[in-house]
N, C-alpha and C positions, 0 to 999 in steps of 0.2 A: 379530429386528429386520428388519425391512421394506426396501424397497430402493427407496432415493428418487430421483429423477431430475426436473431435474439436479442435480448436488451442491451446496456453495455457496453453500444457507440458511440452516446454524447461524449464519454471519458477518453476513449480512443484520440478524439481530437485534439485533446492536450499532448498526447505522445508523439504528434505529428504522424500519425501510419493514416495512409489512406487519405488524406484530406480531401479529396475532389470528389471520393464517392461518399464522405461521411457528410459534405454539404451537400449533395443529394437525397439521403436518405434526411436528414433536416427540413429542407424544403417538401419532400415528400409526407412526412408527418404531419407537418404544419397543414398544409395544401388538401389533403385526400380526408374521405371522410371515413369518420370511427370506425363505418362500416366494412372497409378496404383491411387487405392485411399485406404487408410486406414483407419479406424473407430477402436476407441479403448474406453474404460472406466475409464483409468488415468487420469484422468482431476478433476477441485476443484468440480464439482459436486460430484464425487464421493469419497472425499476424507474421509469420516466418515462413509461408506457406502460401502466399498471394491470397487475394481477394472476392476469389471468384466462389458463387453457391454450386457449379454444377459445370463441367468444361468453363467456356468463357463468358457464361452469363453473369451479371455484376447482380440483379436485385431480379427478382420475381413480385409481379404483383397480382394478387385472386383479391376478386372483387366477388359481391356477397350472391352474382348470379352464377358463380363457381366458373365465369370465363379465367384466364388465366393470362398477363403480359410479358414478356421476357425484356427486362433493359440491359443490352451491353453496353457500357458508357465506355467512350475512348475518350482520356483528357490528353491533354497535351497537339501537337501536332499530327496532322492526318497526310497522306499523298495520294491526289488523285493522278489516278495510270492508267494506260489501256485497259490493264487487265482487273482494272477498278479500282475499289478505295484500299487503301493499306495501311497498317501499322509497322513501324517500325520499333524491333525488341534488339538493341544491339546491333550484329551485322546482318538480323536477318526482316524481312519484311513478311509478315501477315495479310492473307486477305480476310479482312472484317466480313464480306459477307457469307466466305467458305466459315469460318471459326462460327457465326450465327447460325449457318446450316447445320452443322456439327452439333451444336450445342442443344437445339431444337429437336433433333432426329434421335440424340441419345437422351434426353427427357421422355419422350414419347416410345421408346424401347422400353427405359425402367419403367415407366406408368404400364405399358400394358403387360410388363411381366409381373405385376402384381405387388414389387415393391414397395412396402409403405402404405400398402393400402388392407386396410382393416378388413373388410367383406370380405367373404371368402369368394361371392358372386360377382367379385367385382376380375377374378381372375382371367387371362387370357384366352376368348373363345372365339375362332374363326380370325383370328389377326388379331386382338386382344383389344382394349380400350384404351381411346385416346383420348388426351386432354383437350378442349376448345382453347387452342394457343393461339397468341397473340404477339408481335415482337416490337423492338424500337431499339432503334441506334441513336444514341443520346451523347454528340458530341458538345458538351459543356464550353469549349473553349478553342471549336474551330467551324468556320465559315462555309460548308460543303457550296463549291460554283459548279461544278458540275453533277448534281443530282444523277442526270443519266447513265454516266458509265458509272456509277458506285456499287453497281451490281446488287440494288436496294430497292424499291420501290418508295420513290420521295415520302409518298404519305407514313412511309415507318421511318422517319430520317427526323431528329430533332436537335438540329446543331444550335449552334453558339445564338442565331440571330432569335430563336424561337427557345431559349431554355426558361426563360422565365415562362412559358406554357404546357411545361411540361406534365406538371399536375392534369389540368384542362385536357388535353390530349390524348392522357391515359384513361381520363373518365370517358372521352367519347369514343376512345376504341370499345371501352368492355361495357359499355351501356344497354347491348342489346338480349333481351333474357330476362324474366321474372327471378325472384331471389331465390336461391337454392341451397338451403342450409345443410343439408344431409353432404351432397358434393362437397360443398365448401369447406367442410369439417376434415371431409376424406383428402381431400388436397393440400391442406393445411396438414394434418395427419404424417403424407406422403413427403412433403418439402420439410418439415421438422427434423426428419428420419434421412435425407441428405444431407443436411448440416451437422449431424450430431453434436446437438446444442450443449456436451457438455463443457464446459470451459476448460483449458490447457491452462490452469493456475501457475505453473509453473512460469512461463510464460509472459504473463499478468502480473505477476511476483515480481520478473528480472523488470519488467517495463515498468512497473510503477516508482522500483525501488532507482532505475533510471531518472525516472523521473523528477523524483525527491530528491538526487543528490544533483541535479542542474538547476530546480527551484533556489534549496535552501542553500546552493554554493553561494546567492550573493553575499550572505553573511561573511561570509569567508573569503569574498573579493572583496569588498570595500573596509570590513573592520582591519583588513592588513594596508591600508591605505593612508591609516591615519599616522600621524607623526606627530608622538610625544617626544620630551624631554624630562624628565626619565620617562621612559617608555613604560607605564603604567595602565593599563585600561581593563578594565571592569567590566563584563558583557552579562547583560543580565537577561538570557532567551528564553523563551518558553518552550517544551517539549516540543521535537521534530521543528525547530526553528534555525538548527546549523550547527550547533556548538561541537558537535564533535568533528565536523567536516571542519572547521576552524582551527581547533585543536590540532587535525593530523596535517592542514595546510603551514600552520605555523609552527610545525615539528619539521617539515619537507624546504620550508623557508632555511631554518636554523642550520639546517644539515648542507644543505648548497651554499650557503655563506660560511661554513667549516667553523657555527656556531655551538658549543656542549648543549643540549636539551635537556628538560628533567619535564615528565609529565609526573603529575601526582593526581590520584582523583580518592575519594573514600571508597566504594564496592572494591574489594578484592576483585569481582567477576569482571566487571568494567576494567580493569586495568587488565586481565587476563585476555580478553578481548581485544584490546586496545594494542597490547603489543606484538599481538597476529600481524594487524596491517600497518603500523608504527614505521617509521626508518631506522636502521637496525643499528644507528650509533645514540639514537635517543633511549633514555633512562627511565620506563615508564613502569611506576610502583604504586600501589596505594600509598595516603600517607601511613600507616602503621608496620605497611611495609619496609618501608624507607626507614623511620624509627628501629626497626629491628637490626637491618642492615648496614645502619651506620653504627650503631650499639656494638655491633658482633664484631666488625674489623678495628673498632678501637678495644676491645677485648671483655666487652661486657655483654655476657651472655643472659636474656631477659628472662625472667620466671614468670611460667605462664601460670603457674599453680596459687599462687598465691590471691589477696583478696586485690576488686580491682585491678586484674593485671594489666588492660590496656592504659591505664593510667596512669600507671607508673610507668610503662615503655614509654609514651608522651610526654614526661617529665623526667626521664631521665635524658632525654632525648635534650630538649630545650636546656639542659645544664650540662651536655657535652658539645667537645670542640673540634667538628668534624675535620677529616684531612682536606687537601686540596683534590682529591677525586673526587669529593661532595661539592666542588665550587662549580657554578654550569653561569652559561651565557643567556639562557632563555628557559625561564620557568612559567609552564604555565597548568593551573589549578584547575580541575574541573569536579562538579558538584561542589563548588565551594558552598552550597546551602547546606551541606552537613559537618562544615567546619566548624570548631571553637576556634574562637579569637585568638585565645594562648599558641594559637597554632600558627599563626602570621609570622610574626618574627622568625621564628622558628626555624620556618619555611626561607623567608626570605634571606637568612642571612648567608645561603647555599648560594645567592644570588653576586654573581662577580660586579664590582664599581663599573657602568655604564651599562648593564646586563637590563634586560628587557622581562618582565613579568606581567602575565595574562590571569584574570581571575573570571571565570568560567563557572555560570550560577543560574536557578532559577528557583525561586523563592518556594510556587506550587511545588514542587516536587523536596522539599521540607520535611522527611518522615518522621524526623528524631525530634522535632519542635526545638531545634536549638534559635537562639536570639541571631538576628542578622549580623553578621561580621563588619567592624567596621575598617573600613580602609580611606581615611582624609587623606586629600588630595590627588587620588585618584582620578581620571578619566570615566563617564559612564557611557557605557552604548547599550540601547534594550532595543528588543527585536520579541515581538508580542505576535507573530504569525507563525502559524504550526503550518510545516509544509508536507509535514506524512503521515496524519492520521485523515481517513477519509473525513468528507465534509458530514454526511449522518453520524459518522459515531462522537467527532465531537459534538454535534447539535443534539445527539442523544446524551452526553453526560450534562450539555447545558439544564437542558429539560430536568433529568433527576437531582443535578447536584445543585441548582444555579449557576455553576461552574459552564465552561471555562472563565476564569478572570485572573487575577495576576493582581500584585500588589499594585500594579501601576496601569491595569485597565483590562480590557475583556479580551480576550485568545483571540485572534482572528483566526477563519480555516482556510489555508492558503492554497490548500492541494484543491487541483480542479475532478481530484477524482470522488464520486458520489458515495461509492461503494456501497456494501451489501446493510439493510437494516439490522441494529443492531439487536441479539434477542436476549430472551432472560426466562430463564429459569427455575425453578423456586424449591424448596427442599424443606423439609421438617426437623430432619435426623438427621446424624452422621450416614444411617443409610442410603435416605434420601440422598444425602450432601456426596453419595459416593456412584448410587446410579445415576441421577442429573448431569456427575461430570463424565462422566461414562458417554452418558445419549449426548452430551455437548461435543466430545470428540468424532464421538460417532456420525453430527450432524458435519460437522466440516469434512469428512473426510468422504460423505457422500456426496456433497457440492464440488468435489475436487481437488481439495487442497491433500498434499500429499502430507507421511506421518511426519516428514521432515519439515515440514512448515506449521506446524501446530507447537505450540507452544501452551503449558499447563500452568496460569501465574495464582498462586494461591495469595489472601491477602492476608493471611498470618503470617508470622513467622515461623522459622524450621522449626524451633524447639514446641512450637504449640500448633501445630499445620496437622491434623488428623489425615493430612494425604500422606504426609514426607514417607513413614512407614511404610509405607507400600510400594513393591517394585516393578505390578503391572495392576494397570485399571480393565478389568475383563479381557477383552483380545491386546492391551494394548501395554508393551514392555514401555517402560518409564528409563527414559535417561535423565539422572538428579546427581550433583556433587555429592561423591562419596564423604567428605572432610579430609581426603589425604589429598598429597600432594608427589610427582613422581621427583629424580634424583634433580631434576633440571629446574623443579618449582612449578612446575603445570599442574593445574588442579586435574583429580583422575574423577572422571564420572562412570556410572554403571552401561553399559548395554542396555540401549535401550532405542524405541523408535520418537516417542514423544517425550520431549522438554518439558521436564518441571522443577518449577522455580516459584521462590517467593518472591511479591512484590519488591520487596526491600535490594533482593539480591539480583533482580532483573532491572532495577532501574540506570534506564540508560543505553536501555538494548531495545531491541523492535523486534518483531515477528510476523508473519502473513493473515496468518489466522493464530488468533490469544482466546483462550477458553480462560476465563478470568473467573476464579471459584473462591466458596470458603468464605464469601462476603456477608460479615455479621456484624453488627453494631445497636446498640443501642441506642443512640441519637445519630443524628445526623449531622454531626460537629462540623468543625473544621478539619481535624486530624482525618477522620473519617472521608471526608471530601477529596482532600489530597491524595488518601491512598488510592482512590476509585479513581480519581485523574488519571493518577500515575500507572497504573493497571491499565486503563483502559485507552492510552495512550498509546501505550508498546504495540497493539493491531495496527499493521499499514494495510490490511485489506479487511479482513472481519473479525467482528467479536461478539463470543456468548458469553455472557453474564447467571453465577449459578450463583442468588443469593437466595439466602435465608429467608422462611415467611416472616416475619418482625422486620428484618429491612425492608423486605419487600413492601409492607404494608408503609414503611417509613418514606418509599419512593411511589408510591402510591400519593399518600398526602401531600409530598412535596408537588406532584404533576397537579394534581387537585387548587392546591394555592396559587402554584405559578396560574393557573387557567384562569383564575380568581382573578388572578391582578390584571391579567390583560382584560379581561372583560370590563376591570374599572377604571 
């Protein structure tokens, strides 16, 4: 199998970019051997940018006697002309083999100016050095009848009737020449250094999160499809399975049928969130929220000072008789796993005669251990497929946690994206526990991901979190909820470039890269499992893991047993 470069095509294919050349670089993998290396320009750097490694060459292939191939593949239609073969880009027309010339002449310019090339002897002397190039026009999906005017030499021409030979073809062009490691290295060296194989995260970020929200929208096509009477249904998903794309579908539904809305979830932060991209006649509060706000306009003002004060806001709540601006046409609950029961009625009596309510839940993500809600007669729909966490980091939390599962069966991993392995880190001390998350931000920020896409989830909470105190981690300002709120009810957060949050207070939110810290436990319970879920859920592209030595030695044994069991 051939050795592609850069990695991080197979994923591309799911995003539909480049499809004709990312099934060539497939079949070239497959087909060429270990010893060959490829270099191509389909990758998410280039994804806003065309496809091409260098002018209009599509893939470079150095074979291990340091000859060198050039393939420009034209998919689609081709037009033979007088003045030979063409492309057509819009209203203008290309000739394929002047773009080849070009693309040829200015390789062999960089090469002998010394670009990319490590020797200092390797620099320009007497006309400078050039590569032993080699080229092919690789049309995938059209028929060349006239070879002769294509202004090509046939034997470099691999159209549609001869593409399954294309592997074969490329080994017999660059066959000739004993293996030449030192060259090979330097060319490889040189063609790394055109690509600038650093990834454009940014990029990668907009496209996956594209991605995930066309996966996981069927949730949210077919659950509005269903027809109750009373409109009751119960949706019980698993993390990045849709629930909140449903949520804002069935807020958007409500509002075009000139129905009242009321979204209720538990996280304050989630609701803050939620009513950014909301429809702006829907009503979207936490529930203690809503308990305060319906308290205060019938004229009872909550006391937060006193013992248990959420509790008695929740019970005062359930014994007052809200007005008719608390009556709404479509309520619907999300995170109902951190409801109490006493909180149903409650809820629902907001609900108008013929009125429509959605109860929006996933059992894993449980933090508070309360007992499951019960709602008889209800409708259930569950959807057990995570469409945004890459497919390694859920198979990495399987591995440590036994997890993913779900009350009602095992997580499937839906995103076709592979993403980066996931790493871990380990610490002693709170020092330790403070340089580890340090070198953790440090590490994504050198893979690319900018500070605004890092996100810091500790798995404590605020009040016992040895990070919250702190307002920068070495170079890196921290943006964290101050506890205030501005005249409008917007929480106010500090200046800062990286997000931190605790688990608890980030559930239900995603990030690109999640530095997931602060992870200590003494067994490896259930409580314990869930929160590592849920942390390690929120990454749609990468995540480090800063746990404690005792966990760690705790995910150690679990790796250990699991290995056990499949051997038996």
């Amino acid at each position: 199998m051939a050795i592609i470069h850069p990695s991080g095509w197979r994923e591309l294919s799911a995003l539909g970019a480049a499809q004709r050349e990312i099934e060539t670089l497939e079949q070239l993998s497959r087909q060429l051997p270990d010893s060959y290396t490829v270099f191509h320009g389909v990758h998410w750097t280039r994804l806003q940018n065309g496809f091409s490694v260098y002018g209009e060459v599509d893939f470079v292939v150095i074979a291990p006697n340091a000859r060198v191939l050039l393939i420009e593949q034209k998919s689609g239609f081709l037009q033979e002309t007088a003045d030979g073969l063409m492309k057509t880009y819009g209203t203008h027309k290309k000739s394929v083999a002047a773009q080849i010339a070009r693309s040829i002449e200015g390789l062999q310019s960089r090469y002998a100016q010394g670009q990319g090339v490590m020797q200092p002897q390797a620099s320009t002397q007497q006309g400078g050095r050039r590569m032993n190039l080699e080229y092919i026009l690789y049309c995938p999906d059209y028929r060349i009848t006239q070879p002769h005017i294509a202004g090509l030499e046939a034997q470099h021409i691999v159209d549609a009737t001869r593409r399954d030979q294309l592997a074969r073809i490329i080994q017999n062009a660059l066959a000739a020449g004993p293996d030449n490691p030192a060259e090979t290295a330097n060319l490889c060296r040189f063609f790394s250094g055109l690509l600038e194989l650093t990834p454009e995260l940014g990029a990668v970020s907009e496209q996956a999160r594209t991605l995930y929200s066309r996966l996981s929208g069927g949730l949210a096509t077919w659950a509005r499809q269903i027809e109750l009477d009373p409109f009751r249904l119960r949706v019980i998903g698993t993390a990045g399975s849709g629930k909140t794309q449903l949520a804002l579908a069935a807020l958007r539904d409500a509002e075009a049928a000139g129905r009242r809305a009321l979204y209720v979830c538990f996280n304050r932060p989630l609701a803050d969130h939620l009513a950014q991209v909301a429809p702006a006649s829907a009503s979207v509060l936490s529930y203690h929220q809503l308990c305060d706000q319906v308290l205060r306009e019938l004229g009872h003002l909550p006391d937060f000072s006193g013992r248990e004060p959420f509790r008695a806001l929740e019970q005062r709540f359930a014994e007052c008789v809200p007005g008719e601006r608390w009556q709404f046409d479509e309520i619907i609950v999300d995170e109902g796993q951190d409801f109490a029961q006493d909180w149903v009625p409650a809820l629902l009596r907001l609900l108008r005669p013929g009125g429509r309510a959605w109860w929006l839940e996933d059992p894993m993500q449980n933090l508070y251990q309360r007992p499951p809600v019960q709602l008889p007669g209800w409708a259930v729909l569950r959807s057990n497929t995570n469409y945004r966490s890459p497919r390694e980091i859920l198979s990495h939390i399987n591995r440590l946690t036994g997890l993913p599962h779900s009350a009602d069966g095992a997580v499937i991993a839906g995103s076709p994206l592979l993403g980066a392995d996931c790493e871990i880190l380990s610490y002693r001390d709170s020092a330790g526990l403070i340089e580890q998350t340090k070198r953790a931000i440090t590490q994504c920020v050198s893979q690319g991901f900018k500070r605004s896409m890092i996100s810091v989830i500790t798995y404590r909470g605020r009040e016992s979190s040895a990070l919250m105190p702190f307002d920068t981690l070495g170079p890196y300002p921290l943006r964290k909820f101050t506890g205030r709120y501005d005249l409008l009810g917007a929480p106010l957060s500090s200046d800062g470039d990286i997000t931190l949050e605790t688990v608890f207070r980030f559930k239900g939110q995603s990030s690109p890269a999640v530095v997931f810290t602060e992870i200590d436990f003494e067994t490896l319970d259930e409580n314990a499992m869930r929160r590592i879920f849920v942390g390690a859920t929120r990454a749609s592209l990468k995540l480090v893991m800063v746990v404690s030595e005792r966990a760690a030695a705790l995910f150690l044994k679990r790796l250990e047993d699991a290995s056990d069991e499949q051997k038996n």
